[in-house]
C-alpha positions as CSV (number, residue, x, y, z in Angstrom):
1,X,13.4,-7.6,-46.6
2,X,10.3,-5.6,-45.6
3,X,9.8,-4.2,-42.2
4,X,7.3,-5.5,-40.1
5,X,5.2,-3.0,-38.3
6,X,2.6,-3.3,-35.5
7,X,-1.0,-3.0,-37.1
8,X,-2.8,0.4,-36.7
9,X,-5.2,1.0,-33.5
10,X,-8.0,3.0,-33.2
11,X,-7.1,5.3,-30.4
12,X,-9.0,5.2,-27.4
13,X,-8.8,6.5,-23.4
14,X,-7.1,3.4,-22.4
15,X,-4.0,4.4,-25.4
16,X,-4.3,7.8,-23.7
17,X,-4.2,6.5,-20.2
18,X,-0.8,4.2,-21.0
19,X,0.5,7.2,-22.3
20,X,0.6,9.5,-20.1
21,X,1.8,6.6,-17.0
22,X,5.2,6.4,-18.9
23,X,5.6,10.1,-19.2
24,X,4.2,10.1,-15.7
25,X,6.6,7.0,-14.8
26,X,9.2,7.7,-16.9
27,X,9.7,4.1,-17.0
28,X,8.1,1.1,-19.0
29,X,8.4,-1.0,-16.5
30,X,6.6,1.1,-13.7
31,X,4.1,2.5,-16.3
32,X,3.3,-1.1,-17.0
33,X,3.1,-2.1,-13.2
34,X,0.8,0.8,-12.4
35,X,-1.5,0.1,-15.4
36,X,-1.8,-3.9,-14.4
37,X,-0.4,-5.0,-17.3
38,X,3.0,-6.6,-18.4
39,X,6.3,-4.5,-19.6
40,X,5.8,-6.4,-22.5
41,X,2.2,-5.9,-23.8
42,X,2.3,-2.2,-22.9
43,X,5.7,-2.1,-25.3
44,X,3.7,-3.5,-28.0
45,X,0.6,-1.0,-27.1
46,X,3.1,1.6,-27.7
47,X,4.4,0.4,-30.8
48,X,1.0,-0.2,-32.5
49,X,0.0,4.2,-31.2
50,X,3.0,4.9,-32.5
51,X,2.7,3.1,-35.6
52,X,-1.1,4.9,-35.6
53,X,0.1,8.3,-34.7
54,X,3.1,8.1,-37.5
55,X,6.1,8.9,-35.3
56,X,8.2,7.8,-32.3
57,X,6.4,9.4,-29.4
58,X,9.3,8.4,-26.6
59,X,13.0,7.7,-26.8
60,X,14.8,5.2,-24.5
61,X,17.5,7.3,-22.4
62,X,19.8,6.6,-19.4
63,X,17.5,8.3,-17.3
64,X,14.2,6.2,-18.7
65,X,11.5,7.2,-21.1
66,X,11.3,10.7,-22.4
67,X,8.9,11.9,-24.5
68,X,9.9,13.0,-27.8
69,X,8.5,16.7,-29.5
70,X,5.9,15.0,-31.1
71,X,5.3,13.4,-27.8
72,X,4.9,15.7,-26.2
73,X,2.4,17.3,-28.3
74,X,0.6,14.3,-27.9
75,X,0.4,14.2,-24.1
76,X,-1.0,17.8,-24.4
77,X,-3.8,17.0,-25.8
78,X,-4.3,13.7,-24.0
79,X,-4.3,14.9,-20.5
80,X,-7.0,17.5,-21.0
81,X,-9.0,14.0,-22.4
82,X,-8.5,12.1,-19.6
83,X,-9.6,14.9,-17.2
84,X,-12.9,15.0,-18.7
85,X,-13.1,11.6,-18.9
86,X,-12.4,11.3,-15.2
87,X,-14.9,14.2,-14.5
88,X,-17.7,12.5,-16.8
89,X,-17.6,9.2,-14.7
90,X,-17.3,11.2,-11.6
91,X,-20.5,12.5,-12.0
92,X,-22.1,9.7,-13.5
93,X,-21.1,7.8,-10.0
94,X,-22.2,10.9,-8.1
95,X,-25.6,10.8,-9.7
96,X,-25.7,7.3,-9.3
97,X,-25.0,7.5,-5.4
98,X,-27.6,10.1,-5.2
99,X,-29.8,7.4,-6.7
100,X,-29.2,4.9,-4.7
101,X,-28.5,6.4,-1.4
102,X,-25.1,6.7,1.1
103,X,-22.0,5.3,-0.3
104,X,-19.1,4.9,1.4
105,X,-15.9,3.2,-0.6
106,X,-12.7,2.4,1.4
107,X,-9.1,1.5,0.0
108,X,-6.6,-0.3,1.7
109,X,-3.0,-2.3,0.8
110,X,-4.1,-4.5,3.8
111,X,-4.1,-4.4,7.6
112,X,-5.8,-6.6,10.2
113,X,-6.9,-3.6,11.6
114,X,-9.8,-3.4,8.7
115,X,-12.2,-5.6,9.9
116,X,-12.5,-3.6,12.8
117,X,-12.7,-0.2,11.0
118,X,-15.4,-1.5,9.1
119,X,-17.3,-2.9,12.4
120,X,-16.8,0.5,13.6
121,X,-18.0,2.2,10.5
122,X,-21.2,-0.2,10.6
123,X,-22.1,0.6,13.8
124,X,-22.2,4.3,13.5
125,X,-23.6,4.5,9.6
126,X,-25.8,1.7,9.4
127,X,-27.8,3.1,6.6
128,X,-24.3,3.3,4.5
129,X,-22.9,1.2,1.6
130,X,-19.7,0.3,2.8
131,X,-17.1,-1.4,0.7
132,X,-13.5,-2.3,0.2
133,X,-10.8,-2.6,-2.1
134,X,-7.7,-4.3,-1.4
135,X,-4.6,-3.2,-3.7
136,X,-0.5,-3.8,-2.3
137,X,-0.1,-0.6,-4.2
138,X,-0.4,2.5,-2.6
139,X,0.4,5.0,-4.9
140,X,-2.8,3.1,-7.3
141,X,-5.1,3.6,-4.1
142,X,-4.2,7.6,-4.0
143,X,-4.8,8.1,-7.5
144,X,-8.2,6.1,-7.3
145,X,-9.0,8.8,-4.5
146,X,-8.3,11.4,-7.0
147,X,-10.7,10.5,-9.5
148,X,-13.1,9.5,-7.3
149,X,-13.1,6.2,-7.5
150,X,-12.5,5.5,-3.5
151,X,-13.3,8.0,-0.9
152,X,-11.0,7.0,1.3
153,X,-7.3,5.2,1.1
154,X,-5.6,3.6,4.4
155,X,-1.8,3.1,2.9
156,X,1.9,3.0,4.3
157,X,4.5,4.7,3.2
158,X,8.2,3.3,3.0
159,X,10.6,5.5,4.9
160,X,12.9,7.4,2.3
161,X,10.2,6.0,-0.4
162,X,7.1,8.9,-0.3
163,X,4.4,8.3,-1.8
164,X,3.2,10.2,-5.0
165,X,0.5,11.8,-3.9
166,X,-1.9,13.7,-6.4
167,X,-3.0,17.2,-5.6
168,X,-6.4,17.7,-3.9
169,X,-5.6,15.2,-1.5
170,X,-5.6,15.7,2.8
171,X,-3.4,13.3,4.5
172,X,-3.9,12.0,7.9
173,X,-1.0,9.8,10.1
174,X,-2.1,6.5,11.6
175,X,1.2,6.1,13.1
176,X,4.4,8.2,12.1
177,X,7.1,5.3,12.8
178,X,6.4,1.7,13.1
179,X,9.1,-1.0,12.7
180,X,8.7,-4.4,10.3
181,X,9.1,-7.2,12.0
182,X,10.6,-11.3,10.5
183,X,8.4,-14.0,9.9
184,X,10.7,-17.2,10.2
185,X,10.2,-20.5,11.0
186,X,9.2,-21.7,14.4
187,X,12.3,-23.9,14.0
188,X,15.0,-20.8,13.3
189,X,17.9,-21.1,15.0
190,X,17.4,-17.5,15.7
191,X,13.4,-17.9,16.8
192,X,14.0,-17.5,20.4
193,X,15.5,-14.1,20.5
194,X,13.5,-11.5,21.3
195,X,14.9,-9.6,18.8
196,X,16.5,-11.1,15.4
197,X,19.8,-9.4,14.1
198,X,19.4,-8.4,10.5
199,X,23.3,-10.1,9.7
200,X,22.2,-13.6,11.2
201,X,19.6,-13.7,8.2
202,X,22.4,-13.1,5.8
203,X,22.0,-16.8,4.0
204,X,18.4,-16.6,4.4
205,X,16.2,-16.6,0.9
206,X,14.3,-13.5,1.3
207,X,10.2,-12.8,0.1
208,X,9.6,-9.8,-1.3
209,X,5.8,-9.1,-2.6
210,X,6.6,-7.1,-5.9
211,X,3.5,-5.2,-6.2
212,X,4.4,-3.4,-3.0
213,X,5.4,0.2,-3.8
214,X,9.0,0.3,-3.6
215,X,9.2,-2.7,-0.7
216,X,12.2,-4.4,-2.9
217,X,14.2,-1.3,-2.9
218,X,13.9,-0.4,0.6
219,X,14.7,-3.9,1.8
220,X,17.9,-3.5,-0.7
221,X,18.6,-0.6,0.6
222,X,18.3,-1.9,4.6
223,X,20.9,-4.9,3.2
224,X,23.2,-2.9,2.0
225,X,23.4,-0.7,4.7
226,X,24.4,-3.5,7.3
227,X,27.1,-5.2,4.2
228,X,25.2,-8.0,3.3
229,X,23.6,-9.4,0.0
230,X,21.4,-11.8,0.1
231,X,19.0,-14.2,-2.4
232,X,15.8,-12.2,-2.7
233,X,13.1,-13.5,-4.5
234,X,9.4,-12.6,-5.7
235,X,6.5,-14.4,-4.4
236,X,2.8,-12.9,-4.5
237,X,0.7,-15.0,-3.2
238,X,0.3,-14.8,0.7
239,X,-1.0,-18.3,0.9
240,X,2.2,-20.1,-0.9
241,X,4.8,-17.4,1.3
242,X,3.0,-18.2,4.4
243,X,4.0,-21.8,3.7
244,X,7.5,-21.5,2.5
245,X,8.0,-19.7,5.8
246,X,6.6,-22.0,7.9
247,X,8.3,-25.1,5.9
248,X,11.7,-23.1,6.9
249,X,12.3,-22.2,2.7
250,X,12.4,-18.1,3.3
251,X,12.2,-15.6,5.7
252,X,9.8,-12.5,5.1
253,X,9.1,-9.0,6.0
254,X,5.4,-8.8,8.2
255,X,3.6,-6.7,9.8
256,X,3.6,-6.3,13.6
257,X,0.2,-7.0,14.2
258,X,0.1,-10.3,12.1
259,X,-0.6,-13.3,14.2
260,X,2.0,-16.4,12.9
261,X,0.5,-19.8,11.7
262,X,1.3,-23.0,13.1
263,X,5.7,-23.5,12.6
264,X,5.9,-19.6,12.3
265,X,7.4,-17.1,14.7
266,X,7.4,-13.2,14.6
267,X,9.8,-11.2,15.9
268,X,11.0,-7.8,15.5
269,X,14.5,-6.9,13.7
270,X,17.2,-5.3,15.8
271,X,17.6,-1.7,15.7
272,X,14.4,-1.3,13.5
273,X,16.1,-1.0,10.0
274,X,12.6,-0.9,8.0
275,X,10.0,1.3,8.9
276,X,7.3,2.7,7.5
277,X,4.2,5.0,8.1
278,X,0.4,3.7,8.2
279,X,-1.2,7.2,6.8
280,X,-5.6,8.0,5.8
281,X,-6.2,9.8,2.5
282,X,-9.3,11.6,1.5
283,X,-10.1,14.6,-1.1
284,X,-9.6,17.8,0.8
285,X,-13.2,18.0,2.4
286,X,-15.5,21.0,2.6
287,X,-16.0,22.7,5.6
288,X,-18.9,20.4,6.0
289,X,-17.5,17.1,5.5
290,X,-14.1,17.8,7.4
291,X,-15.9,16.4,10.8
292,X,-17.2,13.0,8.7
293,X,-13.5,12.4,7.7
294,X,-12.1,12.9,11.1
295,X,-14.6,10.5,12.4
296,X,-13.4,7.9,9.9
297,X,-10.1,8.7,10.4
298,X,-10.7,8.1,14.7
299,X,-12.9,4.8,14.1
300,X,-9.6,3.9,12.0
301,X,-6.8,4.6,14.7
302,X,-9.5,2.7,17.3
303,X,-8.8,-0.2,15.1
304,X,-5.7,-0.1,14.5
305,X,-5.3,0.0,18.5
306,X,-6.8,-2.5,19.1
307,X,-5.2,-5.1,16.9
308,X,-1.7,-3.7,17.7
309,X,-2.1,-4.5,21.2
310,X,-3.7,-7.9,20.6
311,X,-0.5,-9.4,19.2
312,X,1.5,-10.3,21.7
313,X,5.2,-9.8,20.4
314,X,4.2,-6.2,19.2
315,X,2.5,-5.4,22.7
316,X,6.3,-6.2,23.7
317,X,7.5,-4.1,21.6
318,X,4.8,-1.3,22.4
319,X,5.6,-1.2,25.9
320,X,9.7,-1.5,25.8
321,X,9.4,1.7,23.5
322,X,6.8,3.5,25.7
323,X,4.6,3.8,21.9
324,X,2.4,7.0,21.9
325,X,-0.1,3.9,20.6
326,X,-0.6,3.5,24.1
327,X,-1.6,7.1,25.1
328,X,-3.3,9.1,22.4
329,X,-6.7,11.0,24.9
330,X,-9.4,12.0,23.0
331,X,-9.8,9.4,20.4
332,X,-12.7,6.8,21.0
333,X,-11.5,3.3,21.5
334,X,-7.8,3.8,22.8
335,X,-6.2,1.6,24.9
336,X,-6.7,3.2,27.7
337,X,-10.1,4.4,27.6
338,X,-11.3,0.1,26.8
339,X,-9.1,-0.7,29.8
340,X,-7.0,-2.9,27.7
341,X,-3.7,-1.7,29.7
342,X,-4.6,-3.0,33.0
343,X,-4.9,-6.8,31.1
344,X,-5.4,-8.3,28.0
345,X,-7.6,-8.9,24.9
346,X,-9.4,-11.3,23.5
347,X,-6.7,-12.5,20.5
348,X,-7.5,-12.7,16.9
349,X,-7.2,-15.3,14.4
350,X,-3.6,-17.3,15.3
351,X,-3.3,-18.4,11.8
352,X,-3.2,-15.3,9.6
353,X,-0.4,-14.1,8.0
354,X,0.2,-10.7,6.6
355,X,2.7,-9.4,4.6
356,X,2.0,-6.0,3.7
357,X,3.7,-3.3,5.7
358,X,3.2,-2.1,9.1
359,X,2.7,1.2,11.4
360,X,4.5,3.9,13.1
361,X,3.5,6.7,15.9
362,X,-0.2,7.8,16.4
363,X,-0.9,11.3,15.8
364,X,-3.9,13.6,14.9
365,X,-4.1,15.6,11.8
């Protein structure tokens, strides 16, 4: 019998691009997740460069993908590509901005604390293009900082999962350490503690979001820490999760500032066994633009103030732990300086749900 082979390709940057995520990756099934495409289709891609190419340009080892000699030699050449690629479009973009005046283009894996960033942001550049892009991954948002594609990215980071973060970037912290807290259903024998115990969830089914960076594994890693196993399974749409919660079908991870919907309650896990940290990215400014990125960067951690004392669980929470979210001076729109610590604030939108990740301590950079 003949073999079968894929048909030949022309090559072009997106070949390139696929490339050099699985050398990056070391992994088809990460390269595939970070290009937004299936494990799949990117192992036929492969197949039909290879097949172009004339050799094996990766070999499948315990350790994941390697490239092979050739493979190398391919990679090489195709880096160098890409960077001028990325460099052509940057200034294309540049020139265009010129054109066209102020541009301002934000990145976020989701917070309720963006609405208010970009109120603040409208306010005090009202002659600026302002826009956002919502992605669950974090590590996609850095890189699209690197090539210019966003100017700024407001991410969290997993603890003991950092974030790969390309060089030429400054980081700022939102908040260091900031616990996930259980969305359950109203209903939950367990809904009126103040506090839920991570074991009396054990025969819960658990949500995990798998275009989160890492989220699955850190939860895995939270269970098996306190002995337990349970059912974990993948839902992506916030809509449908928010319901299965409610309905009393799952249990998920949230944010601390999310406000529940009608049959859900939020509460915090005991003992705080998932964390993360709520961090700003930009390119490493000149000496010029460094104050226009700290101003984004306060305008940011006033937002993010604000919402996290408009939840009421989490204000709990804030003031049992004596949160430096409640005393930061010198950053506009703290709690403090708006007076919100001597009562409260108007609430936000009761039936939101959010499950990306949350915050941690407030600190300067």
């Amino acid at each position: 019998m003949r073999r079968r082979y894929a048909p030949v390709v022309e090559l072009d940057v997106r070949h390139l691009r696929a490339l050099c995520a699985i050398a990056d990756t070391g992994s088809m099934r990460k390269a595939a997740r970070q290009l937004g495409m299936s494990q799949p289709s990117l192992t036929t891609q492969l197949r039909r460069i290879e097949r172009t190419i004339g050799g094996l340009l990766f070999t499948r080892e315990r350790t994941g993908s390697l490239p092979t000699p050739l493979g190398r030699s391919v990679l090489s050449r195709a880096r160098p590509i890409l960077a001028d690629m990325s460099a052509l479009v940057t200034a294309a973009r540049d020139a265009a901005v010129n054109a066209q005046g102020a541009r301002l283009r934000l990145g976020s894996s989701g917070s309720r604390a963006i609405p208010g960033w970009l109120r603040r942001l409208h306010t005090r550049l009202p002659d600026t293009d302002t826009t956002i892009h919502i992605d669950m991954s974090a590590n996609t948002l850095l890189r699209m900082v690197a090539e210019h594609q966003l100017d700024v990215a407001f991410v969290h980071e997993l603890d003991g999962f950092p974030l790969r973060v390309p060089a030429g970037l400054e980081q700022r912290v939102v908040a260091d350490r900031e616990p996930q807290f259980i969305a359950m259903a109203s209903t939950h024998p367990l809904a009126g503690l103040p506090a839920v115990p991570l074991h009396g969830l054990a025969e819960e089914q658990w949500m995990a979001d798998p275009t989160v960076d890492d989220e699955c594994a850190a939860m895995r890693r939270a269970f098996t820490a306190a002995g337990l196993n349970p059912r974990l399974v993948y839902v992506r749409d916030v809509t449908t999760a928010a319901e299965l919660v409610s309905a009393g079908e799952a249990v998920s991870l949230c944010q601390p500032t999310s406000m529940p919907r009608h049959g859900m309650a939020i509460r915090p896990l005991q003992g705080d066994p998932l964390t993360v940290r709520l961090l700003m990215f930009t390119r490493t400014p000149s000496a010029e633009n460094a104050p226009a990125n700290r101003a984004l960067f306060d305008d940011l951690v006033a937002a993010y103030r604000e919402v996290a004392w408009a939840n009421p669980t989490y204000r709990q929470w804030l003031l049992r732990h004596d949160s430096p979210l409640l005393h930061s001076p010198g950053t506009p729109g703290g709690l403090a300086d708006a007076g919100i610590l001597a009562g409260s604030v108007a609430g936000t939108n009761g039936t939101e749900f959010e499950r990306s990740t949350p915050p941690r301590r407030l600190t300067g950079a």
